[in-house]
Steps between C-alpha positions, in 0.01 A plus 500: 500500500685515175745198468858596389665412143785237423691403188560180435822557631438611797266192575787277416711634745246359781570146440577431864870486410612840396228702712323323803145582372368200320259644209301416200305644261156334372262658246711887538489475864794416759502260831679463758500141526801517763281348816427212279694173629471364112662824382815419766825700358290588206425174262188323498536154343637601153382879546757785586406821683548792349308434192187539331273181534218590338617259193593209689141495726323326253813151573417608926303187647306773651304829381536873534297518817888395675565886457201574745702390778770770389543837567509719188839740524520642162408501140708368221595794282395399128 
């Protein structure tokens, strides 16, 4: 199955506060991290939903392999 395309823009509007859906994007692809008690209404420690994280991973006390537990939704339109 082909995952859909987002802007940027559309990914920030599913920040948990503006749309329900709690999303982010790591390495082009998009999460739905929204069953995640650590993403509750859409921040993560200093981390926002909504955004692309791929940049801020490498500060993360953990590694990529987080996203496993996610559900892919989309892809981040470049």
């Amino acid at each position: 199955m082909e995952l859909p395309e987002f802007t940027k823009q559309q990914l920030a509007l599913r920040n948990g506060q503006d749309k329900p859906q709690i999303w982010v994007a790591y390495l082009g692809l998009i999460y739905d991290v929204g069953e995640s008690r650590l993403w509750k209404n859409g921040k993560h420690y200093e981390h926002w939903a909504g955004q692309d994280l791929t940049d801020e991973l490498a500060d993360a006390p953990h590694s990529e392999t987080v996203f496993e537990k996610f559900t892919a939704v989309g892809k981040l339109k470049s």
